[in-house]
FILUMPA-883571 format. One record per residue: residue number from 0; residue in three letters; y, z, x of N, C-alpha, C in turn. Coordinates in steps of 0.05 Angstrom, whole numbers. Atoms other than C-alpha are relative to their C-alpha. Layout:
BEGIN
<pt num="NUM" residuo="ALA" n_north="Y" n_up="Z" n_east="X" ca_north="Y" ca_up="Z" ca_east="X" c_north="Y" c_up="Z" c_east="X"/>
...
//
This chain:
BEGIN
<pt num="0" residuo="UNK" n_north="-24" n_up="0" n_east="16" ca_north="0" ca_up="0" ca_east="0" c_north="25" c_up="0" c_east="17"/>
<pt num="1" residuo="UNK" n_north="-26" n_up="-9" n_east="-22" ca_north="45" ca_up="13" ca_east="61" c_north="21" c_up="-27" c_east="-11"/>
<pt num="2" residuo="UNK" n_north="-4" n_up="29" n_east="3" ca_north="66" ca_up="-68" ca_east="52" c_north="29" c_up="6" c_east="-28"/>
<pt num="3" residuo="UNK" n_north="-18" n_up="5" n_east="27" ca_north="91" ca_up="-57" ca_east="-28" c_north="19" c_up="24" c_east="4"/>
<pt num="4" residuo="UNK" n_north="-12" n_up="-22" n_east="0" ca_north="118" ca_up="12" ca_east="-12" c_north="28" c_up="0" c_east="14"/>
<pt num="5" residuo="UNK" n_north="-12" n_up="15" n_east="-22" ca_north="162" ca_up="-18" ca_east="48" c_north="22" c_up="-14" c_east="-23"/>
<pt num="6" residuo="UNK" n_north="-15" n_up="13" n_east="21" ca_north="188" ca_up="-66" ca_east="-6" c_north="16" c_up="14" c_east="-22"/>
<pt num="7" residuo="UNK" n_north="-8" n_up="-11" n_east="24" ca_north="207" ca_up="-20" ca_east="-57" c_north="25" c_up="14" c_east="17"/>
<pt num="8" residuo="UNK" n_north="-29" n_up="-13" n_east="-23" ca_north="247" ca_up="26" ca_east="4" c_north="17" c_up="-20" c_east="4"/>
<pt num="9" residuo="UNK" n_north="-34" n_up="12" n_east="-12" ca_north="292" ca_up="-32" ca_east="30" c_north="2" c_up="-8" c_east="-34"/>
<pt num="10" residuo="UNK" n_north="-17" n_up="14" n_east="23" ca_north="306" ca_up="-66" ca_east="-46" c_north="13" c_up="23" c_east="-19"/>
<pt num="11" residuo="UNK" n_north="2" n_up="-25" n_east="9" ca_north="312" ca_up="9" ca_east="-68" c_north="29" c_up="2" c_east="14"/>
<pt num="12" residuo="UNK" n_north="-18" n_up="2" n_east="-14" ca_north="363" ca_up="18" ca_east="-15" c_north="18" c_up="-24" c_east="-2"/>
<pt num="13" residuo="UNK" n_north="-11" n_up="29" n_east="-6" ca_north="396" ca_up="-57" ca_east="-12" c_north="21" c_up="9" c_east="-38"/>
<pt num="14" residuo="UNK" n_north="-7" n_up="-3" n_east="24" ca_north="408" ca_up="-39" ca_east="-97" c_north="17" c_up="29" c_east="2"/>
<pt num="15" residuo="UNK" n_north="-15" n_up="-19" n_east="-3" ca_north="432" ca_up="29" ca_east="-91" c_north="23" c_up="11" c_east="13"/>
<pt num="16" residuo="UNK" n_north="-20" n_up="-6" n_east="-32" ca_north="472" ca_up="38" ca_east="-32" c_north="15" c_up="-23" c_east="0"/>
<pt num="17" residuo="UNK" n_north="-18" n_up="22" n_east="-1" ca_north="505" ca_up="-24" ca_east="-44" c_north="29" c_up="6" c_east="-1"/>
<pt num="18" residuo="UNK" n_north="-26" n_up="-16" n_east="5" ca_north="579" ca_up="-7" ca_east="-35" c_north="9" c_up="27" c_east="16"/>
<pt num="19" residuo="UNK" n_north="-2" n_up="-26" n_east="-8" ca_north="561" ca_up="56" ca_east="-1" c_north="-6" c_up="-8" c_east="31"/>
<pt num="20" residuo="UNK" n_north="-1" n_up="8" n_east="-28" ca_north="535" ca_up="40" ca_east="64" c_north="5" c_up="-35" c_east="10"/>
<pt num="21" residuo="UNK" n_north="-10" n_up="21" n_east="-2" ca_north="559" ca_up="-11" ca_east="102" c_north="-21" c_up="-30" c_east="-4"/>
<pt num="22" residuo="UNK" n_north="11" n_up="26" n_east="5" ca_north="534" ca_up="-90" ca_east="84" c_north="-22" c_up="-8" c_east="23"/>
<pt num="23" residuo="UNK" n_north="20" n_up="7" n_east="-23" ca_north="505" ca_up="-103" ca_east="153" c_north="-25" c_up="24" c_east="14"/>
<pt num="24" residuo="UNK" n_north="23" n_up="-9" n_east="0" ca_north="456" ca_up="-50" ca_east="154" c_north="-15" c_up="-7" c_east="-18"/>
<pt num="25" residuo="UNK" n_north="13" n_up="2" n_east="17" ca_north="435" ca_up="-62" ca_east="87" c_north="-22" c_up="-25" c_east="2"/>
<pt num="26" residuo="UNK" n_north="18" n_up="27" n_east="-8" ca_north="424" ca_up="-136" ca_east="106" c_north="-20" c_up="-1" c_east="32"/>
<pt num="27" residuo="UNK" n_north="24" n_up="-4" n_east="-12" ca_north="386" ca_up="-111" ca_east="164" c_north="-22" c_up="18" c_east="2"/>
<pt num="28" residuo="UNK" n_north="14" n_up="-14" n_east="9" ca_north="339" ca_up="-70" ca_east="129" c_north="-29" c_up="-22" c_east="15"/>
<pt num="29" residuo="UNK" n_north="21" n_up="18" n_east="-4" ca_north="271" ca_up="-102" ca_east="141" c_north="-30" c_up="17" c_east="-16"/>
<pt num="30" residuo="UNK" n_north="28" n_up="-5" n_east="16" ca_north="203" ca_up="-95" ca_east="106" c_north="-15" c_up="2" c_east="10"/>
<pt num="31" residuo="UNK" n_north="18" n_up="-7" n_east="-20" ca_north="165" ca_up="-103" ca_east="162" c_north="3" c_up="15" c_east="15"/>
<pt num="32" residuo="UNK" n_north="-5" n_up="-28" n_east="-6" ca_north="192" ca_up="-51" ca_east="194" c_north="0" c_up="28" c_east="-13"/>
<pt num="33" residuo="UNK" n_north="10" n_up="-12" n_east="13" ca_north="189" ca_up="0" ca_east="146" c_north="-28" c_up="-2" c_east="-4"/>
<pt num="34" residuo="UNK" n_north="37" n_up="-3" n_east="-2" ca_north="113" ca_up="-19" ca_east="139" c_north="-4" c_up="5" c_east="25"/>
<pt num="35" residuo="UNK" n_north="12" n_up="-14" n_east="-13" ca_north="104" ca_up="-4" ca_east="204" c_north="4" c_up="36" c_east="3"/>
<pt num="36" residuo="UNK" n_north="-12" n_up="-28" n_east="-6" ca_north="141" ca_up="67" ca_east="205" c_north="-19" c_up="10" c_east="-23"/>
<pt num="37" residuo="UNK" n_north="23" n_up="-9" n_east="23" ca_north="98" ca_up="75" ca_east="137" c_north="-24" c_up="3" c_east="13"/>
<pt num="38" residuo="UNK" n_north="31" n_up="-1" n_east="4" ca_north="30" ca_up="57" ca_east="166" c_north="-3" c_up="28" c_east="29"/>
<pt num="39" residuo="UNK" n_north="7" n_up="-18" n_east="-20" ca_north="50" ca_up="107" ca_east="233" c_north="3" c_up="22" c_east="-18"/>
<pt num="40" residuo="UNK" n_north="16" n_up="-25" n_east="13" ca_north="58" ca_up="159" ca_east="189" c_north="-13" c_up="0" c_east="-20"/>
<pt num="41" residuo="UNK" n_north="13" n_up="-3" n_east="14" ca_north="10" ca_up="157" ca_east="146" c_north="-29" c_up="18" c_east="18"/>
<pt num="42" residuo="UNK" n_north="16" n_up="-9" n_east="-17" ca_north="-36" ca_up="173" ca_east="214" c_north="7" c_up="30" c_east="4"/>
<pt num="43" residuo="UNK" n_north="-2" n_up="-28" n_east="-7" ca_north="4" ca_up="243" ca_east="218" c_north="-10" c_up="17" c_east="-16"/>
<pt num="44" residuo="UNK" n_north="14" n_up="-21" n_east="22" ca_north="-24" ca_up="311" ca_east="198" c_north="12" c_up="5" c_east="-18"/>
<pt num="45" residuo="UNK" n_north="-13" n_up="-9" n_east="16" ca_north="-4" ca_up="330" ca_east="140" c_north="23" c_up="-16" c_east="-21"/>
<pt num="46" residuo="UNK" n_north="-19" n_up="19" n_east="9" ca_north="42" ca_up="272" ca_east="120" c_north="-14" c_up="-14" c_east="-34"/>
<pt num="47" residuo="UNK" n_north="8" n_up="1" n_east="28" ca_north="33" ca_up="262" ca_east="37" c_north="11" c_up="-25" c_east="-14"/>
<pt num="48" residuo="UNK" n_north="-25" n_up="18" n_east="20" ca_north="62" ca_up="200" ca_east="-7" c_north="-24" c_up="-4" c_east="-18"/>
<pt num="49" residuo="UNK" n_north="18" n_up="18" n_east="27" ca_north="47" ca_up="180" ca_east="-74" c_north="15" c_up="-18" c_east="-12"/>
<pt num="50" residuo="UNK" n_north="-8" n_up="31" n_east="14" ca_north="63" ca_up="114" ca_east="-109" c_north="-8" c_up="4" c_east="-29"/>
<pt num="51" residuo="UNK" n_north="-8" n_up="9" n_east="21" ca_north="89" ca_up="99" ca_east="-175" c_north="-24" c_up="-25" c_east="-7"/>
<pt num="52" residuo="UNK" n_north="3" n_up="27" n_east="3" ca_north="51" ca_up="35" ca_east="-202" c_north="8" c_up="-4" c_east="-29"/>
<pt num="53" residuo="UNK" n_north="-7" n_up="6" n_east="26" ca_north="69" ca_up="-9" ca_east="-267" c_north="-23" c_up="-24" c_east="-2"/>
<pt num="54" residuo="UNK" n_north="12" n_up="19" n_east="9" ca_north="15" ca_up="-55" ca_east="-297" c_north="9" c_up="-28" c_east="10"/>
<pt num="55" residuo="UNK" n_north="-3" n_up="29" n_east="-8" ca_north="51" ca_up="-117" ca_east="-288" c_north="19" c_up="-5" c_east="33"/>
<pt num="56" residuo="UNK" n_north="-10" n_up="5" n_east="-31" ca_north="96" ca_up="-99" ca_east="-223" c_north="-16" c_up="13" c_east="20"/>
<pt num="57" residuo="UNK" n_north="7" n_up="-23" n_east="-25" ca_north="53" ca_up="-57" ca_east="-178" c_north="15" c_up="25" c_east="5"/>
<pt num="58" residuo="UNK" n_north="-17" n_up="-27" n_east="-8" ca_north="86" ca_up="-9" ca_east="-140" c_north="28" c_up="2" c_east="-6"/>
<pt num="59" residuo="UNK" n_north="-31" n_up="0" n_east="19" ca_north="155" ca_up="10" ca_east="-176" c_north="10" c_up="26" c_east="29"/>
<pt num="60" residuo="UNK" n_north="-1" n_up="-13" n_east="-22" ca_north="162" ca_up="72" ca_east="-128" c_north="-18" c_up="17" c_east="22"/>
<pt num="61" residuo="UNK" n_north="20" n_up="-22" n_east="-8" ca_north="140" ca_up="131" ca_east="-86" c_north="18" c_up="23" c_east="10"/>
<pt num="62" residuo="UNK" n_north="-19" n_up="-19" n_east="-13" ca_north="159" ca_up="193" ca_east="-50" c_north="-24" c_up="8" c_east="19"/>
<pt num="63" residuo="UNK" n_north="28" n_up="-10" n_east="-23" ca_north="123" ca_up="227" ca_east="16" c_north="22" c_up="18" c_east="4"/>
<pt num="64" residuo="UNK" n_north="-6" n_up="-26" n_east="-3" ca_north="127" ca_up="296" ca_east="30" c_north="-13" c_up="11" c_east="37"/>
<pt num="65" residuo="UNK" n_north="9" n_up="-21" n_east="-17" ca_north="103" ca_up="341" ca_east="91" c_north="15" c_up="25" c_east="10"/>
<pt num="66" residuo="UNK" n_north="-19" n_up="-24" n_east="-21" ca_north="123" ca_up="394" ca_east="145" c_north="23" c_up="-16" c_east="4"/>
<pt num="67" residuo="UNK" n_north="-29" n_up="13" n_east="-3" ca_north="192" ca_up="402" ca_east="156" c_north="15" c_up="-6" c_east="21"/>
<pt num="68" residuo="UNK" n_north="-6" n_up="-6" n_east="-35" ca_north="202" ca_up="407" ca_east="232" c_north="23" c_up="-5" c_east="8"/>
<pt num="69" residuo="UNK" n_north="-28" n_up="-1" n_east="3" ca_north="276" ca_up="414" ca_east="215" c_north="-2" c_up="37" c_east="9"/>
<pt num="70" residuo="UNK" n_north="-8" n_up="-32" n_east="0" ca_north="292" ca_up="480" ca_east="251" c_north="22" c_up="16" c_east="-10"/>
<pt num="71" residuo="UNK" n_north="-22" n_up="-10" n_east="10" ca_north="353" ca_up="484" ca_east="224" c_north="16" c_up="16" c_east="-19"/>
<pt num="72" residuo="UNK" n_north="11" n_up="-11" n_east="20" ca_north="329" ca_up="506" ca_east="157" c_north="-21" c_up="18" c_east="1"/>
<pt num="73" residuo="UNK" n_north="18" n_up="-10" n_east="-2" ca_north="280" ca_up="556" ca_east="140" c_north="-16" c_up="-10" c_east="-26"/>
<pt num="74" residuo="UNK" n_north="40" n_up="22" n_east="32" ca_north="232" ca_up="511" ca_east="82" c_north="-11" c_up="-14" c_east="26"/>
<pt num="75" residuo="UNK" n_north="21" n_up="4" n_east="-22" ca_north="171" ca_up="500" ca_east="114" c_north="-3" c_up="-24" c_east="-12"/>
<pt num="76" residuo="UNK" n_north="-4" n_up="27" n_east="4" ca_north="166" ca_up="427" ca_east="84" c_north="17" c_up="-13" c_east="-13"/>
<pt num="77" residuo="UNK" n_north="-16" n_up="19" n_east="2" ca_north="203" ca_up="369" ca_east="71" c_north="-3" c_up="-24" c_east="-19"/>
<pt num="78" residuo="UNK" n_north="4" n_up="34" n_east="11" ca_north="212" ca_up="311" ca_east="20" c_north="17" c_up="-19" c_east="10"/>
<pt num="79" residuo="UNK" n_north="0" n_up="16" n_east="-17" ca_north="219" ca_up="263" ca_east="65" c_north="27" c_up="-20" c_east="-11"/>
<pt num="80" residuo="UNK" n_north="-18" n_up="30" n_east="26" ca_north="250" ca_up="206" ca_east="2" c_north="-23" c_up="6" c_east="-17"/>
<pt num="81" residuo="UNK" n_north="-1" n_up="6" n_east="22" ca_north="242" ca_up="192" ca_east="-61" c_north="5" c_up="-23" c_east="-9"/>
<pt num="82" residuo="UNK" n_north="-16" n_up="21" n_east="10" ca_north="253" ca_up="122" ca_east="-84" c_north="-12" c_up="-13" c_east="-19"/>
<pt num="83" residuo="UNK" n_north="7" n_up="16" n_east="14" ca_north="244" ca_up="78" ca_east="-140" c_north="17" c_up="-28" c_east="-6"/>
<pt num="84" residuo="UNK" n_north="-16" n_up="29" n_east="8" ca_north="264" ca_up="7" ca_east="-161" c_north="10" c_up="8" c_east="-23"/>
<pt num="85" residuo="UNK" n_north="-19" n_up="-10" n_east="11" ca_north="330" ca_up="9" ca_east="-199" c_north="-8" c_up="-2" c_east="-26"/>
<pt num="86" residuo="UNK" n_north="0" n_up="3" n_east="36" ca_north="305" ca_up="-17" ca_east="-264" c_north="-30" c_up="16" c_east="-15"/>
<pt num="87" residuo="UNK" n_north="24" n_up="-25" n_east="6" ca_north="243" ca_up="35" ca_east="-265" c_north="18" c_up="30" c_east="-4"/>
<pt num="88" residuo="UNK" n_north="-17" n_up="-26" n_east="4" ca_north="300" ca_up="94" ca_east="-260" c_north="-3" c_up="10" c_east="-27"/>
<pt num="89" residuo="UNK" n_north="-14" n_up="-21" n_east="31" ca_north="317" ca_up="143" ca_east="-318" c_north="-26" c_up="-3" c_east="-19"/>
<pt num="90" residuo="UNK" n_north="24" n_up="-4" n_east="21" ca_north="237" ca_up="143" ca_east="-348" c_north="-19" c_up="19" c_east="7"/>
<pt num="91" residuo="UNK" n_north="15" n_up="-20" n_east="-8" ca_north="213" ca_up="200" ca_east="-317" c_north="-21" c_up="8" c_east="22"/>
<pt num="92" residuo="UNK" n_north="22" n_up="0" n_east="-18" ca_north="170" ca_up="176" ca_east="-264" c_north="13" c_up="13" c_east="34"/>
<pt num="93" residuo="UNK" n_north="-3" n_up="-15" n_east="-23" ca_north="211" ca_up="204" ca_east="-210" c_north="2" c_up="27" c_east="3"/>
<pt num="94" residuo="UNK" n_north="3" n_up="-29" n_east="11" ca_north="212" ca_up="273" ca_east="-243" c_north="-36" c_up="2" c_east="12"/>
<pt num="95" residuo="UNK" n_north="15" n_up="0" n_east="-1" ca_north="139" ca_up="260" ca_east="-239" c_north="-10" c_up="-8" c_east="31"/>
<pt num="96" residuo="UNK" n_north="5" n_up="-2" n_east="-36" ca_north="132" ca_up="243" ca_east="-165" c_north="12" c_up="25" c_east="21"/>
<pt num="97" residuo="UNK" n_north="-4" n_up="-35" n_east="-12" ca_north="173" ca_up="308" ca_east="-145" c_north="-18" c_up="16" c_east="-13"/>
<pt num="98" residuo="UNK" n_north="26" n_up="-17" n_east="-6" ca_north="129" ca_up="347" ca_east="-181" c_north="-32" c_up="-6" c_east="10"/>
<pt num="99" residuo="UNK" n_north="25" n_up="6" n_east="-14" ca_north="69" ca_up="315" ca_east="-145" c_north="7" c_up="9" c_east="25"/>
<pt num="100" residuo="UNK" n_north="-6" n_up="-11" n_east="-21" ca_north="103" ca_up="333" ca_east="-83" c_north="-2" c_up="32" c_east="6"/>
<pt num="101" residuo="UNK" n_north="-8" n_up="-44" n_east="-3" ca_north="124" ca_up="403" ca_east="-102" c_north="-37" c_up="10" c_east="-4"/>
<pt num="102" residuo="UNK" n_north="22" n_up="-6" n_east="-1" ca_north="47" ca_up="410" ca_east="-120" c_north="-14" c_up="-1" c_east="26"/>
<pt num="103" residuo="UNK" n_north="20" n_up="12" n_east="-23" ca_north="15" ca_up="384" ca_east="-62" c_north="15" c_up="14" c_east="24"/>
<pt num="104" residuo="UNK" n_north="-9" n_up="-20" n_east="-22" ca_north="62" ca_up="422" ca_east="-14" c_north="-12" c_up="30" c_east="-11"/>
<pt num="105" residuo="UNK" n_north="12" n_up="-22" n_east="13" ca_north="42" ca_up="486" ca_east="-57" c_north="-31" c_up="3" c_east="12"/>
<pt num="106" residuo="UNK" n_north="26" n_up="-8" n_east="1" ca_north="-33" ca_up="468" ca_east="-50" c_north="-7" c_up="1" c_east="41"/>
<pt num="107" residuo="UNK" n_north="5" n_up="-9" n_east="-32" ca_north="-17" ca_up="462" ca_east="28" c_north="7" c_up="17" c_east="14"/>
<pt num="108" residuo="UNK" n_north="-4" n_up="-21" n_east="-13" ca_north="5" ca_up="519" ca_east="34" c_north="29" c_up="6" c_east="7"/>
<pt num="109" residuo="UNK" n_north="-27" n_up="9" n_east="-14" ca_north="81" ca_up="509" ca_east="43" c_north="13" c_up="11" c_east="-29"/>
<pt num="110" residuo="UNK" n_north="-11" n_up="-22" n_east="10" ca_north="121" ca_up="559" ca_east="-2" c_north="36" c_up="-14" c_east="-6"/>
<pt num="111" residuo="UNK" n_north="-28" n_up="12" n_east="8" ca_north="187" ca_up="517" ca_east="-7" c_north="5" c_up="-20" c_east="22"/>
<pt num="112" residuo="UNK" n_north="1" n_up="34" n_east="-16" ca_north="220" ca_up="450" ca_east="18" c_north="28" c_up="-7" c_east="-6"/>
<pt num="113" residuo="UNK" n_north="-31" n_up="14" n_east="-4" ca_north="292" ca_up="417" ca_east="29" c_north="-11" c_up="-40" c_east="5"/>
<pt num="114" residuo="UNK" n_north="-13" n_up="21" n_east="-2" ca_north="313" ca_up="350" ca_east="28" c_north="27" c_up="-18" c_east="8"/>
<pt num="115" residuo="UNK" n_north="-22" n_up="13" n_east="-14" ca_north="372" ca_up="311" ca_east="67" c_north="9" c_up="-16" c_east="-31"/>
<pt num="116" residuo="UNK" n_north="-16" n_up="27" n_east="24" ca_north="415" ca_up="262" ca_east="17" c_north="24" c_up="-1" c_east="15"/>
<pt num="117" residuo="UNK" n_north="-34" n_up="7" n_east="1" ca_north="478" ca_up="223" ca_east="27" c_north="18" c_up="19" c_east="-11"/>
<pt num="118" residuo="UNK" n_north="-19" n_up="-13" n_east="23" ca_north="530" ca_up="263" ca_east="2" c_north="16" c_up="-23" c_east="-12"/>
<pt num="119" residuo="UNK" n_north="2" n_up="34" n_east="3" ca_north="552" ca_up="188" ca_east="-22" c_north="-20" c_up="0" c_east="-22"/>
<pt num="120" residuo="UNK" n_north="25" n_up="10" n_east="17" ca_north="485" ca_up="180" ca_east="-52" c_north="10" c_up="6" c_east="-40"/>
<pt num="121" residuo="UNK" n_north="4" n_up="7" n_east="32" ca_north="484" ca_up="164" ca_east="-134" c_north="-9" c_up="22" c_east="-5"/>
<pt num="122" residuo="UNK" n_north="28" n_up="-20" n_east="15" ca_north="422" ca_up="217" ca_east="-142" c_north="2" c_up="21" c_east="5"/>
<pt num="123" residuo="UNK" n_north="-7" n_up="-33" n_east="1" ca_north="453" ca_up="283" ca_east="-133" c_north="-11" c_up="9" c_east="-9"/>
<pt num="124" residuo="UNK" n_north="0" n_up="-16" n_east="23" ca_north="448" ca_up="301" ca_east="-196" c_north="-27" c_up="-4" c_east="-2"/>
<pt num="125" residuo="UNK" n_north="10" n_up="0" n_east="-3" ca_north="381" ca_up="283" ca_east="-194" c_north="-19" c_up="31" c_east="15"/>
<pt num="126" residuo="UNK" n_north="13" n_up="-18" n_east="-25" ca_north="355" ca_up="336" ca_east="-142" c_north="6" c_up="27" c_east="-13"/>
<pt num="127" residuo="UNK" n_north="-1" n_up="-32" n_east="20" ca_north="396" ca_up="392" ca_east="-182" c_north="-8" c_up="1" c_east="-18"/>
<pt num="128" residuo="UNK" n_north="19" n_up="-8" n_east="8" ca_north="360" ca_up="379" ca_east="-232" c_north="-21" c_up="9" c_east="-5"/>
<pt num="129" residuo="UNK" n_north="26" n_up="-7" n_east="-8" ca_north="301" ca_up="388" ca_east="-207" c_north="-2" c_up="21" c_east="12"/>
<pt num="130" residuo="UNK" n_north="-15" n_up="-20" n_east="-14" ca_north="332" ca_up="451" ca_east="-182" c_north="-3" c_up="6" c_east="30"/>
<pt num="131" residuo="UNK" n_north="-13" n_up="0" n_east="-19" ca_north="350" ca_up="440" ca_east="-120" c_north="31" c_up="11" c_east="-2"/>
<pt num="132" residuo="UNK" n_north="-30" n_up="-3" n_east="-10" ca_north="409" ca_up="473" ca_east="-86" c_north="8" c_up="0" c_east="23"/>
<pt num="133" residuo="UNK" n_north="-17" n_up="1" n_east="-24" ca_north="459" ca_up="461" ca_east="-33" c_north="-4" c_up="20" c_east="22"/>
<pt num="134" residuo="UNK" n_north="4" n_up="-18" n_east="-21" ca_north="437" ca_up="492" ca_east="28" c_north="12" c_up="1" c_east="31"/>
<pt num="135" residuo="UNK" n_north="-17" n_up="7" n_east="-31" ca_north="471" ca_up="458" ca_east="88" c_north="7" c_up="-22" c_east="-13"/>
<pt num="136" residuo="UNK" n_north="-9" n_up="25" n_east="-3" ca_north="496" ca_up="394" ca_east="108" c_north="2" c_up="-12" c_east="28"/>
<pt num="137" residuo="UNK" n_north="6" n_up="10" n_east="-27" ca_north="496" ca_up="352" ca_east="165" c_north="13" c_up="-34" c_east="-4"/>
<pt num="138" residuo="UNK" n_north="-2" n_up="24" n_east="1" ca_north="508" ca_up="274" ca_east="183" c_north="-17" c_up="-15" c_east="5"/>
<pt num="139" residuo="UNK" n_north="12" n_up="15" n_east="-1" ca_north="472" ca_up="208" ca_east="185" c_north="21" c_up="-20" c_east="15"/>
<pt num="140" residuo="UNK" n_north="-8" n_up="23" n_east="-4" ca_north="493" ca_up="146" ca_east="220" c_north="-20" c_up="-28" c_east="-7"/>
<pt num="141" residuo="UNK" n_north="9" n_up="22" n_east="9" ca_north="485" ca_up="88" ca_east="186" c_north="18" c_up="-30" c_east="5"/>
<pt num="142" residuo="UNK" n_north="-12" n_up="27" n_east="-12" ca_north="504" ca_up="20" ca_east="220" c_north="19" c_up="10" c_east="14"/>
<pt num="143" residuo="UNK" n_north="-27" n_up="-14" n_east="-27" ca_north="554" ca_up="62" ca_east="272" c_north="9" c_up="11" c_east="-21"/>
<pt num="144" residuo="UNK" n_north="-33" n_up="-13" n_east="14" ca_north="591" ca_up="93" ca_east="214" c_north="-18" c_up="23" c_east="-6"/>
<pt num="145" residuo="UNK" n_north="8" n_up="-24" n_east="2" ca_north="580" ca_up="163" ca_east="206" c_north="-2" c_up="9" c_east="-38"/>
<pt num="146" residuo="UNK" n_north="1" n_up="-9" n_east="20" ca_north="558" ca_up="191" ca_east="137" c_north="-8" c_up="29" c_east="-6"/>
<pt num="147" residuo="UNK" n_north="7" n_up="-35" n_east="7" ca_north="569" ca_up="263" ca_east="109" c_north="-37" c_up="6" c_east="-11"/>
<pt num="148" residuo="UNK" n_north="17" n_up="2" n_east="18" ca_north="500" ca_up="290" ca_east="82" c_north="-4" c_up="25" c_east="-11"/>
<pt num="149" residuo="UNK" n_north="-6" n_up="-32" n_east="16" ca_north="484" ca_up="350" ca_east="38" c_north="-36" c_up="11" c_east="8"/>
<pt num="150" residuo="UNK" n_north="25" n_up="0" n_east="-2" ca_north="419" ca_up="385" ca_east="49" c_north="-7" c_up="17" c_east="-35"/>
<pt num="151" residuo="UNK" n_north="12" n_up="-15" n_east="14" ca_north="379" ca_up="409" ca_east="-16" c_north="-18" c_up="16" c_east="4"/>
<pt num="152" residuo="UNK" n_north="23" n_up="-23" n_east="-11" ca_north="333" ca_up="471" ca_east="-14" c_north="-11" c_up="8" c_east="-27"/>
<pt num="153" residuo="UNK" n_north="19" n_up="-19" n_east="27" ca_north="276" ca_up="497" ca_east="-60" c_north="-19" c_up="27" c_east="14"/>
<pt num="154" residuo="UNK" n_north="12" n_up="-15" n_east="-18" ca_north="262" ca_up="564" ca_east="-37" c_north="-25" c_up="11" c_east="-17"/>
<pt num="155" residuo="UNK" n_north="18" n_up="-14" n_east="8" ca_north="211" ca_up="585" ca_east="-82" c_north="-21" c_up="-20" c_east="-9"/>
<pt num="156" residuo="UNK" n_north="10" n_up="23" n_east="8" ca_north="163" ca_up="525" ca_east="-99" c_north="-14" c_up="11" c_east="-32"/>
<pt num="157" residuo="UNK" n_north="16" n_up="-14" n_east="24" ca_north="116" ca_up="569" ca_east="-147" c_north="15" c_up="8" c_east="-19"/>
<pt num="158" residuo="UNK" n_north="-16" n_up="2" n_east="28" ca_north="178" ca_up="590" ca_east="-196" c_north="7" c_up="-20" c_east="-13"/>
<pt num="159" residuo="UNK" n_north="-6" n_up="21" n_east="28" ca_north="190" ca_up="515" ca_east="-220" c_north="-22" c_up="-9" c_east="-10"/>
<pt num="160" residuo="UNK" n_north="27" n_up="4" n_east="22" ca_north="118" ca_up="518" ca_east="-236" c_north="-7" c_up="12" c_east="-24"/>
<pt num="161" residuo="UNK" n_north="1" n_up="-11" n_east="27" ca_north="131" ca_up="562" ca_east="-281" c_north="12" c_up="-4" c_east="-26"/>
<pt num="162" residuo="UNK" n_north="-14" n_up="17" n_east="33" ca_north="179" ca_up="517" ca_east="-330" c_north="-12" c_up="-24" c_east="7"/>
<pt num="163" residuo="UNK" n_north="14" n_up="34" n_east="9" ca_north="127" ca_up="454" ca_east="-331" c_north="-11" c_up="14" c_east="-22"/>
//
């Protein structure tokens, strides 16, 4: 799946971020590159993703989780991304791939988890829903230009199991 998954990250990115990060990264996104960064980690310990599919398109999204080996924070894992193709948004399936994450970090043993975002990024509101909160912040460079980022944190994983 690395291949469709690849695809869904850059057109995922190319559609969203449009406007936001600069044009000449976007247009040098690559697909084959992302499948390879997909298929090396897929070889690491611990490294988790699950895929979205739709009957007639395949893979719509995914998200991959693991350790966080962010010392900066104290959540012992990490959701890595999150992405879906834009016209799959707002039907619940990415609600449904964080909680596959938040599960599967749970069943490995991993007690809470942060996530990086744009502070830029569209999907804020997203993440606080899912109750995430503001824990740090930091930067990204994207195509030389520097971008603010916000970090989200879920310190307790096992209390949002308790409102499914």
């Amino acid at each position: 799946d690395a291949a469709a998954v690849a695809k869904v990250h850059v057109e995922s990115w190319r559609k969203s971020f449009a406007g936001i990060a600069p044009p000449e990264y976007l247009d040098a996104m690559s697909t084959e590159k992302r499948e390879r960064r997909f298929r090396e980690a897929f070889g690491k310990p611990g490294y988790k993703m699950f895929v979205a599919e739709d009957a007639e398109k395949g893979i719509v999204g995914f998200a991959d989780c693991g350790a966080s080996g962010d010392e900066n924070f104290p959540h012992e894992a990490a959701l890595y991304a999150i992405y879906l193709l834009q016209e799959c948004q707002r039907r619940g399936i990415g609600e449904n791939l964080f909680r596959l994450c938040r599960r599967e970090m749970l069943s490995d043993g991993y007690n809470s988890m942060h996530l990086d975002a744009l502070e830029a990024s569209p999907y804020r509101s997203f993440y606080e829903k899912m109750g995430g909160r503001i824990v740090g912040e930091g930067s990204h460079f994207l195509g030389g230009v520097e971008f603010r980022t916000i970090v989200y944190g879920w310190d307790d994983l096992r209390e949002a199991l308790k409102n499914e």
